[in-house]
N, C-alpha and C positions, 0 to 999 in steps of 0.2 A: 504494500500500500504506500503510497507516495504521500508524503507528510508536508507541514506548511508550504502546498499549494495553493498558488492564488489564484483569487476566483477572477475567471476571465468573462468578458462577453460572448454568449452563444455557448455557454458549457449547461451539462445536461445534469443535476447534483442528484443522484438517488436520496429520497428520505426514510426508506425503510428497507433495512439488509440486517441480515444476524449480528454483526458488529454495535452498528444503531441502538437496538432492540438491548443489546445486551449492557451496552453503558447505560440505557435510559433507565433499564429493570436497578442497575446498580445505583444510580443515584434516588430512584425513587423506594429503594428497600432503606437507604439510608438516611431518608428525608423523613421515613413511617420509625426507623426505628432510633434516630438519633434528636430528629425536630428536631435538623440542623440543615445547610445548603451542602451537597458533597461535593461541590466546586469550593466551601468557603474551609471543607478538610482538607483539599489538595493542597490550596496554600497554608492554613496551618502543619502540614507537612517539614513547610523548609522552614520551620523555628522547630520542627523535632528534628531536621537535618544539622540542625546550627548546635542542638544540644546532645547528640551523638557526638558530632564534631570536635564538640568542647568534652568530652568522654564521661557526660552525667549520664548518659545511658546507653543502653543497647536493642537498636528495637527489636532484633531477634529474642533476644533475650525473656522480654518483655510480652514475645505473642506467647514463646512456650511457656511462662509462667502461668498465663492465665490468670492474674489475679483480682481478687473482685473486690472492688468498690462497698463503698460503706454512705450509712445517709444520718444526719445530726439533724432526727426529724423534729419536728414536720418543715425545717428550712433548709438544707445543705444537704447536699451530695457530692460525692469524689467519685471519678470516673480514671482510673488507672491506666486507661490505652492513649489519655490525652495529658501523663503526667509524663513532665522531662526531668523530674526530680532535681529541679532546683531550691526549692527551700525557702522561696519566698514566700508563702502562705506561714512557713511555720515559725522566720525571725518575726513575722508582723502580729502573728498570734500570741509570741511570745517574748517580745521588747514594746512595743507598741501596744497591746490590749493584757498582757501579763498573764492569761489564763493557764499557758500551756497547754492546752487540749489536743496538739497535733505533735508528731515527732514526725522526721524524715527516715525511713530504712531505706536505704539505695537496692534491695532485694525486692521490698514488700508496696514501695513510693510511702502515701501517707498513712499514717495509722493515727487513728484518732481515740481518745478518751472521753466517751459520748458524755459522762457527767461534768466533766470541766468545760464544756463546751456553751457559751453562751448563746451563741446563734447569731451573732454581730454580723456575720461576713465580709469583716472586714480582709478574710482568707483570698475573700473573691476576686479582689480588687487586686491582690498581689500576685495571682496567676499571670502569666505572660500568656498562656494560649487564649485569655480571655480581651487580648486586647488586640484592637487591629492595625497588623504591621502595614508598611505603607503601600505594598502589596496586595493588600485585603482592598484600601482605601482605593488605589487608581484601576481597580476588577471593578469595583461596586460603580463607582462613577461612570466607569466606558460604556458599562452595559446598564447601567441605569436600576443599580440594585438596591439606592439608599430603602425604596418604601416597601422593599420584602419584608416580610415578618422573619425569614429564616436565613436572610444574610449576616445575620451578630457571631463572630465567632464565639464559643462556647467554652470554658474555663474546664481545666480537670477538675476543678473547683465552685460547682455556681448552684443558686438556687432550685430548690424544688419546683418544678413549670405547674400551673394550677390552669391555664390559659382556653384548654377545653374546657375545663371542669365549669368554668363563668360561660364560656360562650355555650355551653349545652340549657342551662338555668334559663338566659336569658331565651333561647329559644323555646323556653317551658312556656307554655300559654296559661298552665294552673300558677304558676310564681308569678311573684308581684317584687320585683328585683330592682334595690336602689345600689348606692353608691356615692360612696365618700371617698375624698382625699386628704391627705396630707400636709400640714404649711408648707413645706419643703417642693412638693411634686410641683408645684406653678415655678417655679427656679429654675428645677432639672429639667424634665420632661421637653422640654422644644429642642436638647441637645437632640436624641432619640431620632430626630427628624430634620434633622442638619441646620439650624437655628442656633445661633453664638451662645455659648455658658452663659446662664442670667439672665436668658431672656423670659420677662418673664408673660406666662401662658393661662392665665385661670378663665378667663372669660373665653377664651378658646375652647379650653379644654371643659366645659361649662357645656357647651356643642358640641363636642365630638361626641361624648359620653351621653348625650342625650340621642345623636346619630343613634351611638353603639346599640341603640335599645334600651337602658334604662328606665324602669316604669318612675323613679326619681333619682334628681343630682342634686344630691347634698356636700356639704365641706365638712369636713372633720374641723376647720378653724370656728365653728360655732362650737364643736363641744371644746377647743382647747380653751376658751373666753368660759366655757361652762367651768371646765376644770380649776380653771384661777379663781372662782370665786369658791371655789369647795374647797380645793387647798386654801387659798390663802387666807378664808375661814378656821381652816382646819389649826392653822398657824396662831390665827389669834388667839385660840382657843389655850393652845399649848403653853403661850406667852404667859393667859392666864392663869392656867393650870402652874405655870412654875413660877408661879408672882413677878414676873419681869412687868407685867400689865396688870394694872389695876382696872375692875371695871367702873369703880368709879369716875376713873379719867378716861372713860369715852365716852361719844356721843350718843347723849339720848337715845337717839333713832337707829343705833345700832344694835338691836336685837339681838342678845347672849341666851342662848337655851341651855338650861342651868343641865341636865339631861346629857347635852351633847359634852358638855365639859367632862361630864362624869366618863362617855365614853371613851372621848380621845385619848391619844398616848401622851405621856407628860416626859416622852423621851425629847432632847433636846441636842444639837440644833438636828430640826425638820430635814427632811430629806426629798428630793425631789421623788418623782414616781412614773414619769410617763417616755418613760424609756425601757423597754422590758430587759435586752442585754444587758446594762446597770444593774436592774432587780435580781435576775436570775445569778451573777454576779456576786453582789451582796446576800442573796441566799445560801450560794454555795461556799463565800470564803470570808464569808464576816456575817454570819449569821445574829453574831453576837450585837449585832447593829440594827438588827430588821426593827423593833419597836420603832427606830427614827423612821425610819420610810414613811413618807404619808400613805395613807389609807386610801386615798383619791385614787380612783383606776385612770388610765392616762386618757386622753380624746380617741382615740379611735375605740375604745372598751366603753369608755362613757355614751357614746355617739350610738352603739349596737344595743342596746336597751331602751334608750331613750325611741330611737325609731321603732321598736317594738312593743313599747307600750304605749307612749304621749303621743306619737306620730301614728302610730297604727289606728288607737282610740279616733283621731280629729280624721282621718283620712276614712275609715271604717271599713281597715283590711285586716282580714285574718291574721294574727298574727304567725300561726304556725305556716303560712303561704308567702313571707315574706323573708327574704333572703336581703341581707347585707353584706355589698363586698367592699372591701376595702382594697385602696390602693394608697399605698406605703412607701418610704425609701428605705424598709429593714428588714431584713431579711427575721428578726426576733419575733417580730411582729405575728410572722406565721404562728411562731411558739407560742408567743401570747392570748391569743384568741385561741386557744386548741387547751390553753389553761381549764383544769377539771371545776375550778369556782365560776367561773365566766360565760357562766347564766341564770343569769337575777332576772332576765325577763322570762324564762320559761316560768320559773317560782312565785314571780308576782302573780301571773296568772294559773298557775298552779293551785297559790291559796286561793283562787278565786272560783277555782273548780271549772275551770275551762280548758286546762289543756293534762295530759298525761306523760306523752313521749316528751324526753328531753330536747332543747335546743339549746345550740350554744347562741351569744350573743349578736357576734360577729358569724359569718360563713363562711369568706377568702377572703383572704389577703394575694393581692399582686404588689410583686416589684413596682419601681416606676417603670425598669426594663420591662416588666411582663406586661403592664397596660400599653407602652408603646407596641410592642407586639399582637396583643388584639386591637388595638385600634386599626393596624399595617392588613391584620389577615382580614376585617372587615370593610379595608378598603380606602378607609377613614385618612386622608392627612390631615394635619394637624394644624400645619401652616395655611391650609385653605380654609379653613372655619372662620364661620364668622365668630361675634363677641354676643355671649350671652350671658343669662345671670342666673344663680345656683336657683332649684324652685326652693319657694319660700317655706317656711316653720323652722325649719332646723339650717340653714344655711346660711346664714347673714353671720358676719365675723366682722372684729375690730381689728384694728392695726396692731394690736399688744396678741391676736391669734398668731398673726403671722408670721411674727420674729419666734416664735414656737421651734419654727426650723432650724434657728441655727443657736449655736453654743450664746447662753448669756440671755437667749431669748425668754425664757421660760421667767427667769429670776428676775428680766425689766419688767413683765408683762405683771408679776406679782406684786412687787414693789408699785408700780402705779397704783393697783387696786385696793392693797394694803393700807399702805399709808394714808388715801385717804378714807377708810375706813375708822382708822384707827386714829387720827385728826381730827375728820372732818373738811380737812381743805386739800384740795390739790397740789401736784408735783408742782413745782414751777418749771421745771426742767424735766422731759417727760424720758431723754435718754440717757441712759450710763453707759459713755461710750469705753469704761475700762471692762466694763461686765462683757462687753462683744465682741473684744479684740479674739487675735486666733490664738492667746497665751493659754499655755497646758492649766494653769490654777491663775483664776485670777479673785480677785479679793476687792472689798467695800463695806464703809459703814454708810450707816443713815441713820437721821434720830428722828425718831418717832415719839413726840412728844417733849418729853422731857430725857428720853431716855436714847440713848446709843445703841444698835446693835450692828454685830457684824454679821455678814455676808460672804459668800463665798460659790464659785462657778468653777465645775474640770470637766473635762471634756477627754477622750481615750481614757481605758481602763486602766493605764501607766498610772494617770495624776488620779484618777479614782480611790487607787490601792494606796498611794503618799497620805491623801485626805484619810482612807479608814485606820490606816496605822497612827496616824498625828488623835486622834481619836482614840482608836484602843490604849493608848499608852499615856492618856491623860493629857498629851500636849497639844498646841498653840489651838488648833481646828475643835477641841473641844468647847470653847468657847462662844462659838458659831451659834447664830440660831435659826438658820436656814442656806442649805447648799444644793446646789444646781448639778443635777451629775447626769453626762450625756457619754454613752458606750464608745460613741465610734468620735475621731477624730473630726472637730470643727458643729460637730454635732449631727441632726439629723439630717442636714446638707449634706454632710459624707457619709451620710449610711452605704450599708452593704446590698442594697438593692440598686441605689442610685447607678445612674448611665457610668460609663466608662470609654478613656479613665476619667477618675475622681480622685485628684489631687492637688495639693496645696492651690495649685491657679482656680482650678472648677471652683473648691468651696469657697475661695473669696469672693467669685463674681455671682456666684446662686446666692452670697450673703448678701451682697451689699443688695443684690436684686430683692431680698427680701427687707432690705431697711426700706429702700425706695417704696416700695408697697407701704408697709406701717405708714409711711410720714403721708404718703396720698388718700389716707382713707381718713372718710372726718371723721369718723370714732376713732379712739387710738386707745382705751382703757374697758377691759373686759364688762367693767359692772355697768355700761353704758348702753350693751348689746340689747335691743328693744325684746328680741327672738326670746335671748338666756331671759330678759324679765320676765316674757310671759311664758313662757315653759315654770317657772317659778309663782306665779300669780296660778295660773290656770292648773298644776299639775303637782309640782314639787313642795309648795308651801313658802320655804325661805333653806339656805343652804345647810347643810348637815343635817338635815330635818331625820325626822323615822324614815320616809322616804329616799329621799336622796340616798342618805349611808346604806339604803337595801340596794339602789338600783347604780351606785356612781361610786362606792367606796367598795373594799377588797379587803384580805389577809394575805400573808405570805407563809412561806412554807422552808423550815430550816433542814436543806439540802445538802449541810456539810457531811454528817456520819456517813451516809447510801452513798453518796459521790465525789467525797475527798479523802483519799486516805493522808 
């Protein structure tokens, strides 16, 4: 057969011969059984040629071994025929996030220790086969690959695909299937579809996801705005609880439910909570900590009950016919929603004697990667959408939701709502611009009253582990009375689902894309959100209520004994 021959005028091309039939059967055995392009494995080929080369492996070596892959469910998987054992996943796992839960055997590739494992994925992001060499980049362009769903090359390392599992739902005509996002995902997600880092995409992607099918498009930045006002209730509470606050020195109109105090934890300082990697984290290797965690379940766990009970209630849909997916930048995420407590709305209606079979809260969780990829298989770009707006009840968010996504965000959005709570007047200055920087621990007071308290924000599990040690050991961090702690590096801008790559440049520009947002939105202070007041007026009562702590608040679970020896 005669090889790069060019195609002349008046040549006759057969399109169907044994040869043909036989490449096409191969790529499409490997499209069914890999949901990947087998043109985007032949060039991932020449970085398994480049790492032979370099003598990290042997590919003979490696088909006789046969060895099989392992999954850190319900979020990661390792696939062994695409590891070149280089060991990036495991310094990052363990300089970077500190877990240890992977080792390298140049025999075995990775071997993981599924209890140390937090589900960050920040693993993902340090694979080389998951990124696209320049190679990958000038194929996809020639031929016009960017809007495939199965041109992404695929990590020996990358998330669990959930991707059917939503587009089957969605084509369920008995499900009644919404959909929430992320602060984070309007940042990333325009990368996905070739769009500059930071661009940012919500009112886009407001459309596409109502394209997708969607019976609702809701934001998860309504329950993060939910969540600040439960936590940073929860916080005042604590204040009072360890006499730092007196309730006679606040305002009248600030309603203390003598009740809630009794139940809150009088552990000190507060602990953020809407990071699951963090938690599972602090489960496993500082157990001795979990009391400070707040109780608040994070906005995407807050958001799956609330649409299943106050949303379902005002809409007048089944609740067991209703399905929540979420799309996320964490791969923990999956974990979290898959948590055995995290369904308080099956139980609310439970007691009510209406439902019997279990449901969890949440349903899916997608990457950002995974919803650009169903948006691509349904056709959907992204850049073509018009600007829409989330539907109303649960969608409306402040500017204090949206810095959620990044490192700092969580601790500015508290502090605005805080303080004037606990005042009565507002910030004068609504940002701390040391609480946002990309520093591993960053630190602040603020006086609340008469009184001083410190502050404190880490980001990667490195500065996480600094903070619980300064802690367990009585020093400077015990002092603290509220700290911000975010798993992955930069925060939920660099999660382990987000597009790729995601480094230092990306999470600056998905940040500052998420300040720009805050500062343009005229609410910037969660307790402002019209939405959270009437969910609270019509449904909740006032924050930590009986209600609320059934349907928005959690326990944790001390993980050290069963999976740290």
């Amino acid at each position: 057969m005669l090889k790069n021959l060019m195609v002349k005028e008046g040549m006759v091309i057969k399109t169907k011969s044994s040869l043909i039939e036989k490449k096409l059967n191969e790529r499409l055995s490997w499209l069914k059984e890999k949901d990947n392009c087998y043109l985007i494995k032949k060039l991932q080929e020449l970085v398994i040629c480049e790492a032979e080369n370099a003598g990290l492996i042997s590919k003979e070596k490696i088909k006789e071994q046969k060895i099989t892959g392992w999954i850190s469910a319900p979020s990661i998987l390792y696939d062994p025929e695409l590891c070149i054992r280089c060991g990036s996943c495991v310094d990052t796992c363990k300089t970077i996030q500190t877990a240890e839960a992977i080792v390298l055997d140049k025999e075995k590739g990775i071997i993981l220790d599924e209890s140390k494992c937090v589900r960050c994925g920040q693993c993902i992001h340090a694979c080389p086969m998951g990124k696209e060499i320049n190679a990958v980049k000038v194929f996809k362009k020639a031929f016009g690959c960017e809007t495939c769903a199965y041109s992404r090359p695929l990590g020996a390392i990358r998330e669990i695909d959930q991707v059917q599992e939503v587009i089957n739902v969605l084509q369920d005509p008995e499900k009644f299937v919404v959909v929430e996002f992320a602060p984070s995902i309007r940042a990333s997600l325009g990368e996905e579809f070739g769009l500059e880092p930071g661009s940012l995409v919500t009112h886009k992607l407001y459309a596409a996801l109502r394209k997708a099918g969607f019976d609702k498009v809701w934001d998860t930045n309504f329950t993060a705005d939910l969540t600040i006002i439960e936590e940073g209730t929860e916080l005042i509470l604590r204040l009072i609880k360890a006499g730092i606050l007196s309730k006679d020195e606040l305002p009248p109109d600030l309603n203390i439910n003598e009740h809630a105090i009794e139940e809150v934890s009088s552990a000190l300082p507060q602990f953020t909570s809407c990071s699951p990697g963090w938690v599972k984290f602090c489960e496993t290797f500082y157990p001795e900590l979990i009391p400070n965690i707040s109780s608040a379940k994070s906005p995407q766990q807050m958001l799956g009950p609330i649409a299943k009970t106050y949303a379902a209630k005002k809409l007048g849909i089944d609740p067991k016919k209703m399905v929540v997916v979420s799309i996320m930048p964490c791969t923990a995420k999956k974990y979290e929603r898959e948590r055995e407590e995290m369904c308080d709305a099956f139980k609310y209606w439970q007691e009510k004697g209406e439902v019997n079979n279990k449901f969890q809260d949440v349903d899916y969780v997608l990457t950002t990667r995974e919803c650009a990829k169903l948006l691509k298989i349904l056709g959907i770009d992204l850049k073509k959408m018009p600007e829409e707006e989330a539907d109303p009840l649960i969608g409306k968010y402040t500017g204090a939701a949206t810095i959620f996504g990044r490192t700092g965000g969580v601790m500015e959005a508290a502090l605005r709502t805080a303080y004037e709570l606990i005042t009565g007047t507002p910030l004068e200055k609504l940002e701390f611009e040391d609480l946002g920087s990309l520093e591993g621990i960053k630190k602040a007071s603020i006086k609340l009253g008469n009184k001083e308290i410190k502050v404190a924000v880490a980001h990667g599990l490195s500065n996480a582990r600094k903070i619980c040690e300064s802690i367990k050991q009585g020093n400077g961090f015990k002092d603290y009375v509220f700290i911000e702690f975010m798993a992955c590096p930069g925060g939920c801008i660099g999660g382990g689902g987000q597009p790729i790559p995601t480094n230092p440049t990306t999470v600056k520009t998905r940040t500052t894309a998420l300040n720009t947002d805050d500062k343009k939105c005229a609410l910037r202070k969660s307790h402002e959100n019209p939405e959270v007041k009437q969910v609270y007026s019509d449904f909740l009562k006032e924050p930590v209520s009986k209600l609320a702590h059934h349907l928005l608040h959690t326990q944790y679970i001390d993980r050290s004994k069963k999976e740290v020896s």
